[in-house]
C-alpha positions in Angstrom: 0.0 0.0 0.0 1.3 3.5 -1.1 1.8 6.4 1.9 0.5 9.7 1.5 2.3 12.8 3.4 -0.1 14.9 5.3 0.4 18.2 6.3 -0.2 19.0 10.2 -3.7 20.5 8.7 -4.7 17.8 7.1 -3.7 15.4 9.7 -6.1 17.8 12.4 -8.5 17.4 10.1 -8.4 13.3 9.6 -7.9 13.1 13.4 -11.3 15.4 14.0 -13.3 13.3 11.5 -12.0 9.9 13.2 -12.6 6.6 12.0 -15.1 6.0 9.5 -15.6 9.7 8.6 -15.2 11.4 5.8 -12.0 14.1 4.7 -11.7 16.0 1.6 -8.2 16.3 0.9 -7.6 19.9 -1.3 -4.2 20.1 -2.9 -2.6 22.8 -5.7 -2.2 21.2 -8.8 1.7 21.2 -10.4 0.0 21.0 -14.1 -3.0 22.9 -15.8 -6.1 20.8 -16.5 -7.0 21.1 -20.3 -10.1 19.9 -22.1 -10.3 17.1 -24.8 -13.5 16.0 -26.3 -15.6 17.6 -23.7 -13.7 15.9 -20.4 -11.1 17.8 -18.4 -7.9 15.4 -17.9 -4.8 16.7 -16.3 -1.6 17.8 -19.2 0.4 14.1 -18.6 2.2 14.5 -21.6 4.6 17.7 -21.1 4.7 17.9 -17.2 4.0 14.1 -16.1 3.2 14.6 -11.9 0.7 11.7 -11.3 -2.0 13.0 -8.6 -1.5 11.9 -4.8 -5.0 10.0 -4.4 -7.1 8.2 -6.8 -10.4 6.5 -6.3 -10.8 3.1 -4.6 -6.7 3.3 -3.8 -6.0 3.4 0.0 -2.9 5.1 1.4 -1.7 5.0 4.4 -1.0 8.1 6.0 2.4 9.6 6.9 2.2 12.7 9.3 4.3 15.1 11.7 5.5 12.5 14.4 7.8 12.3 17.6 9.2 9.6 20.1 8.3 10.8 23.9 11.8 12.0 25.7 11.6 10.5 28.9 8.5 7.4 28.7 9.8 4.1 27.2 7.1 1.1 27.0 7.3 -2.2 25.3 5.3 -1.5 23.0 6.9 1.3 20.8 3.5 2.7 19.1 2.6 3.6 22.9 5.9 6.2 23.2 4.7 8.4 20.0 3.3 11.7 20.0 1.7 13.8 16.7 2.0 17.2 16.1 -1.5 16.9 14.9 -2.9 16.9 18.3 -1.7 20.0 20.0 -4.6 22.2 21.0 -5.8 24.5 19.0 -7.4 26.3 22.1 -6.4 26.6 25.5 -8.0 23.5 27.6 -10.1 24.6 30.1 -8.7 24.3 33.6 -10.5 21.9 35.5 -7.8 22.5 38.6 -6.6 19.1 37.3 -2.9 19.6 35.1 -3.6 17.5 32.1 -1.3 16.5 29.0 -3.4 18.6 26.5 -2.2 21.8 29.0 1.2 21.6 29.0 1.3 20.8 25.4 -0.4 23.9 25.1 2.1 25.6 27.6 5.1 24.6 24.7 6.4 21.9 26.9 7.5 19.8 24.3 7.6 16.3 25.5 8.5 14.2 22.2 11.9 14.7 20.2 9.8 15.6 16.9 10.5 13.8 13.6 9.1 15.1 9.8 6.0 13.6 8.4 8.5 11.8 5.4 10.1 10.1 8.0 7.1 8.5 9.7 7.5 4.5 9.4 4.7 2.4 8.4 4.4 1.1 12.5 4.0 4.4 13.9 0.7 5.7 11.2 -2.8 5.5 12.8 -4.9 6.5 9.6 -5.3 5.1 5.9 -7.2 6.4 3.9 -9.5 5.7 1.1 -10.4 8.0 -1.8 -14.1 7.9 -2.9 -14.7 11.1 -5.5 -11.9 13.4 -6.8 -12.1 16.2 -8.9 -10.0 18.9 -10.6 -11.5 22.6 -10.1 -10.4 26.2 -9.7 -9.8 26.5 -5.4 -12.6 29.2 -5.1 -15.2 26.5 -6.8 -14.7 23.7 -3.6 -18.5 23.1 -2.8 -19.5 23.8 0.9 -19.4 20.2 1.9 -16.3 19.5 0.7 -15.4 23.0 2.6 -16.2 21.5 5.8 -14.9 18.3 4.9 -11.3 20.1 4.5 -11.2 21.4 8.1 -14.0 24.4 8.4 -15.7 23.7 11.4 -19.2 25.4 11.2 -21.1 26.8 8.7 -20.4 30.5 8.3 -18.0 30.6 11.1 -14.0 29.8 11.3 -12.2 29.8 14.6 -9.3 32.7 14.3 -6.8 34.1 16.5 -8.0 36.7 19.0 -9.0 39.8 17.1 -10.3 38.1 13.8 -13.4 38.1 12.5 -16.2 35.7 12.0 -17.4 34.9 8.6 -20.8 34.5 7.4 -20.5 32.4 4.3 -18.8 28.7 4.0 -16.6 29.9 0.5 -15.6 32.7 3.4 -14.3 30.5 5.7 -12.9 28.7 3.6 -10.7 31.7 2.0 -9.5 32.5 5.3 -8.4 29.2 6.1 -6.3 28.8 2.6 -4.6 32.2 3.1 -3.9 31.4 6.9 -2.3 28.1 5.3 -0.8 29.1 1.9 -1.4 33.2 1.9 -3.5 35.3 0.5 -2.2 35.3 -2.9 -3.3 31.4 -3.6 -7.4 32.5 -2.9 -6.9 35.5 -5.0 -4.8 34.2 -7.9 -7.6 30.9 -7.9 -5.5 28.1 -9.0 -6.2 24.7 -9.8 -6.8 21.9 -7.2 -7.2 18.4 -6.6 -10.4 17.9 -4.2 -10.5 14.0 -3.0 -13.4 13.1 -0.5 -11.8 10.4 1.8 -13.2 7.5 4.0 -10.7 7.0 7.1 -9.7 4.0 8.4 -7.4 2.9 11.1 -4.0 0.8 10.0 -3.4 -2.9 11.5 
């Protein structure tokens, strides 16, 4: 089975849905779509870069991982950490000091490691493209918007001092120029959009 490299987004994301959900995966295209007979294809023949999912293949997914400084069990899948995880918010404070605090403190308990390096053991997610499509970013429809990592419709959680959004496509440009900058929603590029089932790996 092929691996797939997820970005620390995208690996949130898969990790939110959990198993048996759904993901859609939205990555810029290296090559320009073009049209023959009627049916848009992707340009093979001058710039051949193959597309990282297609239907009914499963990957298994490679993301940002770490082995834990100090704890050593027997079983080695039990000693890694993913970047994934860190809070995105700041726990609440039960009066109880949890894991999910300090991580969010920037005690950094695991010696971290880059997604490429990530060994077949230590993945906890495959997935398995459904539907994939080739569009202009600002075209994603609004499921597959929240599929990608918007969490509610018309709102988008943002550092203090942002604004809420009303609209999904809103959202959705804020969160692709928080990840890539503003000029990929304004210069409207080409993307791959693959709607993903997630599994766990044996």
């Amino acid at each position: 089975m092929p691996s797939f490299t997820a970005t620390t987004h995208e690996a949130a994301t898969i990790a939110r849905a959990g198993m048996g959900g759904t993901v859609a995966i939205v990555r810029r295209l290296k090559v320009q779509p073009y049209r023959f007979e009627g049916i848009q294809a992707l340009d093979y023949h001058d710039k051949p870069v193959p597309l990282p999912l297609s239907p009914g293949k499963p990957v298994w997914v490679k993301e940002g991982w770490g082995v834990h400084k100090a704890v050593r069990r027997s079983d080695p899948r039990k000693n890694i950490g993913y970047r994934a995880d860190r809070p995105e918010k700041e726990p609440q404070n039960m009066g109880v000091l949890t894991m999910e605090h300090l991580m969010w403190a920037g005690v950094d308990f695991f010696d971290w490691k880059p997604a490429i390096t990530m060994p077949r053991w230590a993945s906890r997610f495959t997935l398995t493209p459904e539907t994939e499509r080739v569009c202009r970013v600002q075209d994603v429809g609004d499921d597959e918007v929240f599929a990608a990592g918007v969490r509610r419709p018309g709102i988008l959680d943002l550092p203090e001092g942002g604004r809420l959004h009303s609209t999904p496509q809103e959202c959705f440009a804020q969160m692709i120029a928080r990840l890539h900058g503003p000029a990929m929603w304004h210069g409207n590029p080409w993307v791959m959009v693959a709607l993903c089932k997630i599994g766990g790996v044996e």
